[in-house]
NUGU-959671 format. One record per residue (C-alpha): residue in one letter; x, y, z. Coordinates in nm, 2 decimals, padded with zeros to 4 digits. Example, Ala and Ser with C-alpha at 12.3 -4.5 7.8 and 13.67 -1.06 7.14 Angstrom:
<nodes>
   residuo        u        v        w
         a    01.23   -00.45    00.78
         s    01.37   -00.11    00.71
</nodes>
This chain:
<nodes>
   residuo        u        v        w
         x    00.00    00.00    00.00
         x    00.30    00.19   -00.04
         x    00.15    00.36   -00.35
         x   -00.13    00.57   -00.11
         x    00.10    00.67    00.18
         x    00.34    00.91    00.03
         x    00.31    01.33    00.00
         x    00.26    01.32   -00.37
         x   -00.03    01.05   -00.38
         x   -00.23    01.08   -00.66
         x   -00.58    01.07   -00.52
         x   -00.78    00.78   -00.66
         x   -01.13    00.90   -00.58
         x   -01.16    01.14   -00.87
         x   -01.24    01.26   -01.11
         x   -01.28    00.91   -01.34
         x   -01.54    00.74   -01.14
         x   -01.77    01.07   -01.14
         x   -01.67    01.04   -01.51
         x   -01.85    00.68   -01.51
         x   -02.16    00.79   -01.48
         x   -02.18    00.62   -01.10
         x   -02.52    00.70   -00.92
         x   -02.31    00.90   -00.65
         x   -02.41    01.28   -00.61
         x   -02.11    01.52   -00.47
         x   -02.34    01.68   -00.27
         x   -02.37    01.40   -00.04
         x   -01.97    01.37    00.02
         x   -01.85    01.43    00.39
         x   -01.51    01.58    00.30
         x   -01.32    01.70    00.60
         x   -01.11    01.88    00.35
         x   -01.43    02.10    00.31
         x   -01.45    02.19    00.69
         x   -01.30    02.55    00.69
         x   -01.50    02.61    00.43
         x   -01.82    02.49    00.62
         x   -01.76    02.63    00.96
         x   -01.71    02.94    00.78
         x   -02.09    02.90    00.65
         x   -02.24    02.85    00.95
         x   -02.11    03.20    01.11
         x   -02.27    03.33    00.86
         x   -02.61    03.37    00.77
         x   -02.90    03.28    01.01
         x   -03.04    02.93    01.05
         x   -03.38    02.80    01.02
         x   -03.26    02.49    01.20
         x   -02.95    02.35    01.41
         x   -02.97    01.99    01.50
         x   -02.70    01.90    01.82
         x   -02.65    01.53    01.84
         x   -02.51    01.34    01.56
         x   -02.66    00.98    01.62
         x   -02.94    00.83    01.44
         x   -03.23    01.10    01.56
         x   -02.99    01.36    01.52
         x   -02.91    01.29    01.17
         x   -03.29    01.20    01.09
         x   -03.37    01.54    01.19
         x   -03.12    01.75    00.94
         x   -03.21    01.56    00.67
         x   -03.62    01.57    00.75
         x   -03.50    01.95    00.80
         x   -03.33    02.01    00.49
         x   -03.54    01.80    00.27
         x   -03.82    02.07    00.37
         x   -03.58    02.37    00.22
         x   -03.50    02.47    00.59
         x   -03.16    02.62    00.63
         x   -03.00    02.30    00.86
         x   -02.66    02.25    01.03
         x   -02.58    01.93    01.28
         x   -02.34    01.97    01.49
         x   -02.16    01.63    01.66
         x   -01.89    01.71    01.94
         x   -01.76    01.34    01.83
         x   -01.77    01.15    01.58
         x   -02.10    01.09    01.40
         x   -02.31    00.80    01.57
         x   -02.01    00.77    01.84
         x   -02.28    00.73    02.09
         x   -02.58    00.56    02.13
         x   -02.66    00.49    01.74
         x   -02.35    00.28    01.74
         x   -02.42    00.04    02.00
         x   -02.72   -00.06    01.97
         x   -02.83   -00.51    01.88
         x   -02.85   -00.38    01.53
         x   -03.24   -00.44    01.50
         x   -03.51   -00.32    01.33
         x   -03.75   -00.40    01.50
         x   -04.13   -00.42    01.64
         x   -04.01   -00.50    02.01
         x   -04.22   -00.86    02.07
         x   -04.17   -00.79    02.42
         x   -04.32   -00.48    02.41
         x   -04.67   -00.65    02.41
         x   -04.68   -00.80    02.72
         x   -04.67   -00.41    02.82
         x   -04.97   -00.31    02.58
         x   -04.76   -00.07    02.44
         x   -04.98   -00.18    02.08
         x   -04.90    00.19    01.92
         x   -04.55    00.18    01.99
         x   -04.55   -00.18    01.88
         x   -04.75   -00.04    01.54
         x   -04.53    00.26    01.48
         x   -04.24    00.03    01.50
         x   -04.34   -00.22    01.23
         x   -04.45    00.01    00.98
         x   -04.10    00.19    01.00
         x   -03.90   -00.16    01.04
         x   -04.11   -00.24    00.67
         x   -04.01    00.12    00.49
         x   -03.63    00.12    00.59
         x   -03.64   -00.19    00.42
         x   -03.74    00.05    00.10
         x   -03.55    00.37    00.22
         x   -03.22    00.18    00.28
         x   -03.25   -00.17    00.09
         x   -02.89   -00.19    00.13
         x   -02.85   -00.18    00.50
         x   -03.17   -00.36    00.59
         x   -03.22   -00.73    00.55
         x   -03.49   -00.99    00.70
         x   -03.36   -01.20    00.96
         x   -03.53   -01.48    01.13
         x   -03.58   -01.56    01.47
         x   -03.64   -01.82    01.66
         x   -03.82   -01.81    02.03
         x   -03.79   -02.13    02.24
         x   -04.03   -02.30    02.44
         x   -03.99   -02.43    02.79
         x   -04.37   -02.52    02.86
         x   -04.58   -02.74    02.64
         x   -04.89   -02.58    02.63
         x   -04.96   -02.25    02.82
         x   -04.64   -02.08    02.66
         x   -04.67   -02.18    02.30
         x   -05.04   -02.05    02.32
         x   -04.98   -01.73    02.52
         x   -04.64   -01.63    02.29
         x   -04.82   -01.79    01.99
         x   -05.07   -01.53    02.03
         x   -04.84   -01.25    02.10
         x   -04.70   -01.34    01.73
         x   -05.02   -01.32    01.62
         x   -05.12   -00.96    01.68
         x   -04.74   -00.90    01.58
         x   -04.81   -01.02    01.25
         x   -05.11   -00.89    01.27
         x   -04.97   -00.51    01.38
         x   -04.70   -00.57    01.08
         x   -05.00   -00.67    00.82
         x   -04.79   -00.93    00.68
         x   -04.84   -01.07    00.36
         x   -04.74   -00.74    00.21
         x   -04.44   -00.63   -00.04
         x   -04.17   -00.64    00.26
         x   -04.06   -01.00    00.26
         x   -04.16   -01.08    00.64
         x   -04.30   -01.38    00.68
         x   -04.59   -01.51    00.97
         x   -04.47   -01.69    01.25
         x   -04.47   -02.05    01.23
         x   -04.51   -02.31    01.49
         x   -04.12   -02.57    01.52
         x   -04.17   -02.91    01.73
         x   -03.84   -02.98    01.93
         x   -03.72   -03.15    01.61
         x   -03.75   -02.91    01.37
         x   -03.59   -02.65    01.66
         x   -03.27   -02.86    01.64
         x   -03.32   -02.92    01.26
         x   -03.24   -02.55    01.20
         x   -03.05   -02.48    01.55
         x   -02.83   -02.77    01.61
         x   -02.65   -02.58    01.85
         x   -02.92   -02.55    02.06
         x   -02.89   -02.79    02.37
         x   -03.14   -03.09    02.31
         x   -03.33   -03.04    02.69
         x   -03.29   -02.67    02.60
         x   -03.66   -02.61    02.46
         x   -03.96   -02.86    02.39
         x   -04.03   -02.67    02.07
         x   -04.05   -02.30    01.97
         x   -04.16   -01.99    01.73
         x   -04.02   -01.89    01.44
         x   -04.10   -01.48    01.33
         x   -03.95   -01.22    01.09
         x   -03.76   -00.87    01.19
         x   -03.49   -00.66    01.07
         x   -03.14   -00.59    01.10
         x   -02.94   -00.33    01.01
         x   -02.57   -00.18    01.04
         x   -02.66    00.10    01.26
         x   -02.34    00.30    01.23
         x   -02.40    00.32    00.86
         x   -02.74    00.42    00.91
         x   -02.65    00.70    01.08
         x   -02.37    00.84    00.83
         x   -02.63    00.73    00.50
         x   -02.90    00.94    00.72
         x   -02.59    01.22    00.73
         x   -02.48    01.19    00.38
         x   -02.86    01.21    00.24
         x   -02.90    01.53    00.47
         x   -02.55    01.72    00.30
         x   -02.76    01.59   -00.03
         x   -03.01    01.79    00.05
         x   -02.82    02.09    00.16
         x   -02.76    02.07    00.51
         x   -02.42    02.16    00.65
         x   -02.31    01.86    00.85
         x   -02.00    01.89    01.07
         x   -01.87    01.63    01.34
         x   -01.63    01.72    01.63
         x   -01.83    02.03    01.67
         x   -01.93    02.07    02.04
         x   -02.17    02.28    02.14
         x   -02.08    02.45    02.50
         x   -02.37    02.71    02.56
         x   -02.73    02.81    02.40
         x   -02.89    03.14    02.51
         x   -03.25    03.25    02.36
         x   -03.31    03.56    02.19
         x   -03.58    03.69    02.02
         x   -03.65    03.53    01.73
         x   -03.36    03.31    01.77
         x   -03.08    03.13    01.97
         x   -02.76    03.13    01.99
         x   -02.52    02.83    02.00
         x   -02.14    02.89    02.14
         x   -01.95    02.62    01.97
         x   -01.57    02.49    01.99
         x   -01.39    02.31    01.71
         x   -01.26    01.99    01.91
         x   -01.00    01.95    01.65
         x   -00.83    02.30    01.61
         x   -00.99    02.51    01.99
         x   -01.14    02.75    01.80
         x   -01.44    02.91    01.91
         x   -01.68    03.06    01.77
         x   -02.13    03.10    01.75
         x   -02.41    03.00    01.57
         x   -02.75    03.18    01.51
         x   -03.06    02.96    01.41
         x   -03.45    03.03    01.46
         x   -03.52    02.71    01.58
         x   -03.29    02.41    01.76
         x   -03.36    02.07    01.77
         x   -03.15    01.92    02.07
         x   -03.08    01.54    01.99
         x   -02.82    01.47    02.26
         x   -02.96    01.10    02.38
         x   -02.85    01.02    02.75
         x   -02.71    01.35    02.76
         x   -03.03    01.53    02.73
         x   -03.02    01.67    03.08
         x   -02.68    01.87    02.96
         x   -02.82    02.00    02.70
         x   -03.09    02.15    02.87
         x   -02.91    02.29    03.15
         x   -02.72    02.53    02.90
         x   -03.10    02.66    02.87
         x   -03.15    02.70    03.25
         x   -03.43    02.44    03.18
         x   -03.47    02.02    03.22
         x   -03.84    01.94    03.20
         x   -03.72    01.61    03.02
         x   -03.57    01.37    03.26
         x   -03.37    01.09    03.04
         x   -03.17    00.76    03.24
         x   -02.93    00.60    03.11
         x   -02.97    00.22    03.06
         x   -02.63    00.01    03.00
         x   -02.65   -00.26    02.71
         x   -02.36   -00.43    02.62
         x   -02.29   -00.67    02.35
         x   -02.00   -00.95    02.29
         x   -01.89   -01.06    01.92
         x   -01.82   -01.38    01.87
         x   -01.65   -01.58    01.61
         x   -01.93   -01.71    01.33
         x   -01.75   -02.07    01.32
         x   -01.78   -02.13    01.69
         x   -02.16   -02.04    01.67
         x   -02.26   -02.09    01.28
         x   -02.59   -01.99    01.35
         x   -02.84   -01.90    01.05
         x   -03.09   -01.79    01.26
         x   -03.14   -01.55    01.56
         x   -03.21   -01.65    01.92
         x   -03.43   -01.46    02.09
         x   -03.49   -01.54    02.47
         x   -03.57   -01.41    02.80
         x   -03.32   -01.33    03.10
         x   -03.39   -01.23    03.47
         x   -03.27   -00.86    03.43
         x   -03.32   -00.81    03.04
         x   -03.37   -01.02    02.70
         x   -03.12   -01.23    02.55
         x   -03.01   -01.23    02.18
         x   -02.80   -01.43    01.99
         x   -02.76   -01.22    01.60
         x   -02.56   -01.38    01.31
         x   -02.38   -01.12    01.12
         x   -02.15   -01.15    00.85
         x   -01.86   -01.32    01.01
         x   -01.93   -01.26    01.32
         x   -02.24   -01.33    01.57
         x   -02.34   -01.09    01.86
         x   -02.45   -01.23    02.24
         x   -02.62   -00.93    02.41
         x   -02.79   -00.74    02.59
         x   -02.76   -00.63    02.90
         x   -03.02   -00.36    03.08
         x   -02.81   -00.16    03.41
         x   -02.86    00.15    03.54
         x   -02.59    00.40    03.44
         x   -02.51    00.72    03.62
         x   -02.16    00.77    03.53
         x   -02.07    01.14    03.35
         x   -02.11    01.20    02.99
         x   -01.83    01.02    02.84
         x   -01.78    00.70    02.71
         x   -01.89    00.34    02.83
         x   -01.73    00.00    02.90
         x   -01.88   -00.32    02.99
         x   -01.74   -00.50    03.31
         x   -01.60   -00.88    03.37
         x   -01.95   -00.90    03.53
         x   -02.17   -00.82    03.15
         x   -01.93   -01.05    03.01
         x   -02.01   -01.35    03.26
         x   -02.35   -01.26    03.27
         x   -02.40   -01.28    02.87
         x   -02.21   -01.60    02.89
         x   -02.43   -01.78    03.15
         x   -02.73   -01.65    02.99
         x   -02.65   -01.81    02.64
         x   -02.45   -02.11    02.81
         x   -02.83   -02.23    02.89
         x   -02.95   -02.27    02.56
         x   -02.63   -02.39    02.42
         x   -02.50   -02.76    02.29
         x   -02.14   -02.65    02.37
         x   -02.07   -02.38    02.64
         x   -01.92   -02.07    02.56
         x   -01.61   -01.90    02.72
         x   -01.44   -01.61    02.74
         x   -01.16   -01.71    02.48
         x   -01.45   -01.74    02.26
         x   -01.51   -01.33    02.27
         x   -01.36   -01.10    01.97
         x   -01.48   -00.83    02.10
         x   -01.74   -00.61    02.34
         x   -01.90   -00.30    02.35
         x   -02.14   -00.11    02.52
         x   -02.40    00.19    02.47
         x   -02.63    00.34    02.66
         x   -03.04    00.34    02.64
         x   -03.17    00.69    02.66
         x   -03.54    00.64    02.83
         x   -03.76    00.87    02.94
         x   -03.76    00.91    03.30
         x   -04.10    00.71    03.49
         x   -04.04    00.81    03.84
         x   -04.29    00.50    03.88
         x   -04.06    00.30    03.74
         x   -03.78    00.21    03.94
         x   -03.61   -00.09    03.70
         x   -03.49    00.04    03.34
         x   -03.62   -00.27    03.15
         x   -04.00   -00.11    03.27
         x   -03.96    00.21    03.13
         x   -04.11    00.25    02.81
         x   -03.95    00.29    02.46
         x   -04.19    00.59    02.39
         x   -04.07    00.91    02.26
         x   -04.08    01.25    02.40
         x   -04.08    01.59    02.25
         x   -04.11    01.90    02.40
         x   -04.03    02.28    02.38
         x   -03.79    02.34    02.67
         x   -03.72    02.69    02.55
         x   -03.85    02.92    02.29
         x   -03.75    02.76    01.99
         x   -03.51    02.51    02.16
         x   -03.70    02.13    02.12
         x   -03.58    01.84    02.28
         x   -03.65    01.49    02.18
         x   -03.52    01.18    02.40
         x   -03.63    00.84    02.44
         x   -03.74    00.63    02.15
         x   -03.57    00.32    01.94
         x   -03.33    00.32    01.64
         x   -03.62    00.16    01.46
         x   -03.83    00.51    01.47
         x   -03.58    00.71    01.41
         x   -03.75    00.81    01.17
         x   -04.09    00.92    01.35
         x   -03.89    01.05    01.64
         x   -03.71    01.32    01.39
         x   -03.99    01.41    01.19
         x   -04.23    01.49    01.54
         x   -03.89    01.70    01.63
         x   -03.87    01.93    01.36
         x   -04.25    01.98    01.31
         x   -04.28    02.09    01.69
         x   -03.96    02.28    01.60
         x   -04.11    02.49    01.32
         x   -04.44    02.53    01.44
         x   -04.48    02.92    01.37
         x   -04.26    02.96    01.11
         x   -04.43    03.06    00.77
         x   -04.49    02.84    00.42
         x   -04.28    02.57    00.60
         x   -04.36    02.22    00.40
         x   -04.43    01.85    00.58
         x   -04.23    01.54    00.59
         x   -04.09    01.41    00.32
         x   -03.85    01.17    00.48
         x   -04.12    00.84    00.40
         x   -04.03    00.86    00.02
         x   -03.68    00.97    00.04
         x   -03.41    00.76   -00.05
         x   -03.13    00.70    00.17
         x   -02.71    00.75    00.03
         x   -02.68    00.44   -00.19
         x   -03.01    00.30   -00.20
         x   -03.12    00.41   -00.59
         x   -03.00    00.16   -00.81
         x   -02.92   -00.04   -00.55
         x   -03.13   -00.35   -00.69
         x   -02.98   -00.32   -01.02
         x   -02.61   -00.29   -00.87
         x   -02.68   -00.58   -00.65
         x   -02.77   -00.82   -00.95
         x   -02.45   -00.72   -01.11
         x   -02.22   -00.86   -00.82
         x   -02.10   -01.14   -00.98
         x   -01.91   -00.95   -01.32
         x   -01.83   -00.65   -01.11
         x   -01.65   -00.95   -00.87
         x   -01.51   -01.07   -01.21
         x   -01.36   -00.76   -01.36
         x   -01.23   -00.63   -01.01
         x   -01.07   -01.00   -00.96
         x   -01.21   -00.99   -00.57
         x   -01.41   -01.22   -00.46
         x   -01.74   -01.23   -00.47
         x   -01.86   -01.23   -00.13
         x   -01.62   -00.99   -00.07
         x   -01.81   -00.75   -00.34
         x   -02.11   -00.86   -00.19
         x   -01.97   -00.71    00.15
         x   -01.91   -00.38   -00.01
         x   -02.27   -00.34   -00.17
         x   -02.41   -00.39    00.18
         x   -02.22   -00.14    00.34
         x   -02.20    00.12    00.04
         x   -02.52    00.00   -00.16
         x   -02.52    00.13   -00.56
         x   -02.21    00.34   -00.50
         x   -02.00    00.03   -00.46
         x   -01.86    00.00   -00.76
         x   -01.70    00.36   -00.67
         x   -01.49    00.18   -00.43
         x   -01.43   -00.05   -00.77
         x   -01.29    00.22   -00.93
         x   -01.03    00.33   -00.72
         x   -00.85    00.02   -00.75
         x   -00.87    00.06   -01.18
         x   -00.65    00.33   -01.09
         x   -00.46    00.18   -00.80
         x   -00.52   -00.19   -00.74
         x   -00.32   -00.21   -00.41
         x   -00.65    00.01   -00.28
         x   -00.83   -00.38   -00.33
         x   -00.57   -00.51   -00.05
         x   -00.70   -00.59    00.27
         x   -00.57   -00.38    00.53
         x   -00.32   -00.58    00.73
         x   -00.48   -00.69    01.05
         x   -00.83   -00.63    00.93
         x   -00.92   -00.89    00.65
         x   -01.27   -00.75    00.62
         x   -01.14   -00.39    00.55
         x   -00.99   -00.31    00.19
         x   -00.76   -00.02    00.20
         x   -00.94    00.15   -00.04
         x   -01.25    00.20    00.21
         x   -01.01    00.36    00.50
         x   -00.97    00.65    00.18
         x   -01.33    00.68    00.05
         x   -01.42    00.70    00.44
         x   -01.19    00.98    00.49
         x   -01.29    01.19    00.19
         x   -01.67    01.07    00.17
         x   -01.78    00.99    00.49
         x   -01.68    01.26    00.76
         x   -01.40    00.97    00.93
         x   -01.10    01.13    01.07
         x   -00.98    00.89    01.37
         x   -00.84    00.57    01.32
         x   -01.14    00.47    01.58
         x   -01.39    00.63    01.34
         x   -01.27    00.37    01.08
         x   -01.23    00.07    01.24
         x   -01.51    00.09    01.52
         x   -01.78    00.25    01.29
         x   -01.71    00.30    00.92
         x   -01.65   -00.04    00.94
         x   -01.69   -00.31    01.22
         x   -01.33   -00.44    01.18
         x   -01.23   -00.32    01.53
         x   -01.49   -00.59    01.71
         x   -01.42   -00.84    01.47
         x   -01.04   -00.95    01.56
         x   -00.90   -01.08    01.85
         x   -00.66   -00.78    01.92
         x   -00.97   -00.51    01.87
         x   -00.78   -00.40    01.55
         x   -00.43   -00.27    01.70
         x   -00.27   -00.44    01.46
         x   -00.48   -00.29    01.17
         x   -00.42    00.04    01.35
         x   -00.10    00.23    01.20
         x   -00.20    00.12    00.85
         x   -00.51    00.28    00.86
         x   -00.33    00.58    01.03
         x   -00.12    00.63    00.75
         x   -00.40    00.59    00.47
         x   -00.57    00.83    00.71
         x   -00.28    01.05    00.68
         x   -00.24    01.05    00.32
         x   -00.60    01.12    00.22
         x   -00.59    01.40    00.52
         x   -00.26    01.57    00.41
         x   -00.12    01.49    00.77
         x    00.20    01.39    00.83
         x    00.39    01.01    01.01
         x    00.39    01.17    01.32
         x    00.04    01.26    01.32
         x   -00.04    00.89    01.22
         x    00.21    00.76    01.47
         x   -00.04    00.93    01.74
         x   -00.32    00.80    01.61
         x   -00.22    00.45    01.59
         x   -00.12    00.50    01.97
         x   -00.43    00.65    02.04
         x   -00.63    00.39    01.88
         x   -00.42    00.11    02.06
         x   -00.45    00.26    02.41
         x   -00.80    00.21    02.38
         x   -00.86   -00.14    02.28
         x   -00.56   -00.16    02.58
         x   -00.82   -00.01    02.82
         x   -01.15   -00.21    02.70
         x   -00.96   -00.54    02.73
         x   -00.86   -00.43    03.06
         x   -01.26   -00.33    03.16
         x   -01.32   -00.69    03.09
         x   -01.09   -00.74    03.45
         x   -01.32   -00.56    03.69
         x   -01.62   -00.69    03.85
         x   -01.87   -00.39    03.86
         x   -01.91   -00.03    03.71
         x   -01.74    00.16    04.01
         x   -01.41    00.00    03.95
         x   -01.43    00.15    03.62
         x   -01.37    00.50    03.72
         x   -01.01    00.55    03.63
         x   -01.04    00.31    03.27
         x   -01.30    00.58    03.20
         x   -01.11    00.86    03.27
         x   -00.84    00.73    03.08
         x   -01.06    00.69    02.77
         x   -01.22    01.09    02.84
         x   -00.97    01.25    02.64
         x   -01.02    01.06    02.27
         x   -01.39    00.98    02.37
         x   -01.42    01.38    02.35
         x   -01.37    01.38    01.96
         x   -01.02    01.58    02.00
         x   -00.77    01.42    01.69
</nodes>
């Protein structure tokens, strides 16, 4: 890769592919090269909409924003979807569960928007079945059996989405299509339809679409103070990566901040919107040492057990803990570790262990406070938005699934009272590399062919880049060493760690291997050894220079040094000083 890392690199990502006729629009390119440029912008003129928070209702708000012809800027103090929308099971989902707490609009609201991502992001989104064992004969496969029933009836199966009706598995047919499953596991069990999506790249196709549409879209951005004037508010903002400071005047503020919520408002003098934090962590596991086609769905005394086949990899989770720890980021304990374990150990053929684990990571929940409510997994999943200042709107709570809903009820409470101001569009709007997607997809094979990759590898990039995959194609026509695996990170070509820093707003080695792509999680080492060669492709499409990627590459393995070292303590308070060690590149500062 020798060919990308030097001062005069010839940069691969123009102008031939535009010349191709590709179904890639410049406007939605995340170009960090641009970011003078677009700070300068937002000092300028006056706003009809900022949007803080840069996860998944963050982003869904700019681009339902701008796709209106508002004025929009986001502002991220990290990294886009750093947070929350990063961390999640990767479901699109209903919520089964959610049933039992009659929650039947939320449980509504949910399907409908797990069936239209599917159309909005065709790329990202696929079926996935799931499988629901049975411990009682009777009672329990009638009771969940008609839980499934009003599911599918909720969903209105049958229609163009490709989810399927639950179906009824004897013990046989169980271990027919989950061998692994323990034999005196389950007497029989359900089989239903839901989603799954890479939420990370939802978040940055949500981002992309929203630069599409016109809306100025900057990470490591931090917002520090909001004061209301009339007619308007003002932000005070820092630039993580060079200290400058400077403001930002928009009529209306949508604050999209997650957990930290309760921040956010206190810059107003105001916090009518009480949000807890709710710890869920998540281990990644080899796919050979659980080659499951299906996912498990089960429940646990303190939350709900999954078991998700992904790619290479399969994910074990969740947990559902109080946390109360500062904003900053989050690491799971020994304790999550052994706990997800146990929990899956009792359905399992052969037991699980901790040598087993690639990787682990952990997000937080942002629910809506229920004073009634003392245990997280009883607090609802409902949205909330509400005007906690004049023109200032905050919106917590919710599920990645209704992103979608949760950011469109945000900006039309946010707008209310300003003129000619047009409705949603966000229902029939395309996500970044969905159009042509179908057509792109069917053409796999000779792309495969003519690139000499393989094909599952091409596969790989059309569901993480959709129709502009064959962009990434491109690059290696002009430089084939850009179709190299990054050493250290098989499932990353070195090409991507590029097209992510010029495209797609990445500027960390973290950025790339922990959300750009999932490489990080999916080797043994957390991606150290991947690190300094995507520093220096970092570096090169950057313009910075060895030393720069030298720190970066430390950074990077620091971190994957600290999580590993989480996994020794036994409950959150003896992960204090890890966390404080972490505070520094959590914070977005490169």
């Amino acid at each position: 890769m020798t060919s990308v890392q030097g001062t005069a690199w010839n940069d691969p990502l123009g102008p031939e592919p535009f010349a191709a006729g590709l179904p890639f629009g410049a406007g939605s390119v995340l170009d960090p090269l641009r970011r003078d440029d677009d700070l300068a912008e937002l000092t300028g003129d006056l706003l009809d909409v900022l949007v803080v928070g840069g996860g998944a209702t963050g982003a869904g708000a700019a681009l339902d924003a701008a796709s209106r012809g508002l004025t929009t800027a986001l502002l991220e103090g990290g990294d886009l979807a750093s947070g929350t929308s990063s961390n999640s099971s990767r479901l699109l989902h209903g919520g089964v569960r959610y049933l039992e707490q009659l929650e039947f609009g939320l449980v509504r609201e949910a399907l409908h928007e797990r069936g239209l991502l599917q159309e909005l992001a065709p790329h990202l989104v696929r079926r996935m079945s799931f499988l629901y064992p049975l411990t009682h004969r009777v009672w329990e496969r009638g009771y969940v059996g008609a839980g499934l029933t009003l599911y599918d009836a909720l969903a209105g199966l049958g229609d163009r989405h490709g989810f399927r009706r639950h179906r009824h598995l004897t013990r046989k047919a169980l271990l027919k299509q989950a061998p692994q499953l323990r034999a005196d596991a389950a007497v029989g069990a359900l089989s239903y339809d839901d989603g799954h999506v890479d939420d990370a790249r939802l978040v940055l196709a949500l981002a992309r679409t929203a630069a599409r549409e016109g809306a100025t879209v900057l990470s490591r951005v931090r917002v520090t103070g909001l004061a209301t004037r009339p007619g308007h508010t003002v932000a005070t903002c820092v630039d993580t990566l060079s200290g400058e400071r400077f403001t930002v005047r928009a009529r209306r503020v949508v604050l999209a901040t997650g957990p930290w919520s309760g921040l956010t408002q206190k810059m107003l003098g105001t916090g009518p919107v009480r949000v807890r934090a709710s710890k869920g962590v998540h281990l990644v596991l080899p796919r050979e040492r659980l080659p499951m086609d299906s996912a498990l769905i089960a429940r646990t005394p303190s939350s709900v057990l999954f078991i998700i086949p992904t790619g290479d990899v399969v994910l074990l989770g969740t947990t559902d803990t109080p946390w109360d720890k500062g904003p900053g980021p989050v690491l799971p304990t020994g304790a999550d570790v052994r706990y997800l374990l146990d929990q899956a150990n009792l359905w399992l053929r052969e037991p699980l262990t901790p040598g087993d684990v690639l990787g682990v990571y952990a997000g937080l929940r942002p629910l809506v406070d229920q004073p009634d409510r003392e245990r997280t997994q009883a607090i609802s999943r409902e949205h909330v938005v509400r005007e906690v200042a004049p023109g200032c709107v905050v919106v917590a709570g919710g599920k990645l699934t209704t992103y979608r809903v949760m950011a469109r009820d945000a900006v039309d409470a946010a707008v209310a009272g300003l003129p000619a101001v047009r409705p949603s569009a966000t229902e029939h709007l395309p996500l970044s590399g969905a159009s042509g997607f179908h057509q792109a997809w069917s053409r796999r094979d000779s792309a495969a062919a003519a690139a000499g990759l393989p094909v599952a590898a091409v596969e790989r990039l059309a569901r993480r880049y959709g129709a502009e995959y064959p962009l990434l194609l491109a690059m290696g026509r002009r430089d084939p060493a850009l179709l190299d695996p990054v050493p250290g990170a098989p499932s990353l070509l070195a090409g991507e760690v590029l097209y992510a820093a010029r495209h797609e707003a990445a500027m960390t080695v973290d950025d790339v291997l922990r959300r750009r792509s999932r490489a990080g999680l999916e080797t043994a080492d957390g991606g150290a050894g991947a690190a300094p060669h995507v520093a220096a492709l970092l570096a090169a499409a950057l313009g910075r220079d060895e030393s720069w990627a030298a720190e970066q590459a430390a950074s990077y393995t620091r971190t994957a040094e600290v999580t590993r070292a989480a996994l020794d303590t036994s409950d959150d308070a003896e992960l204090a000083p890890l966390l404080a060690d972490l505070a520094g590149r959590w914070s977005g500062a490169a």
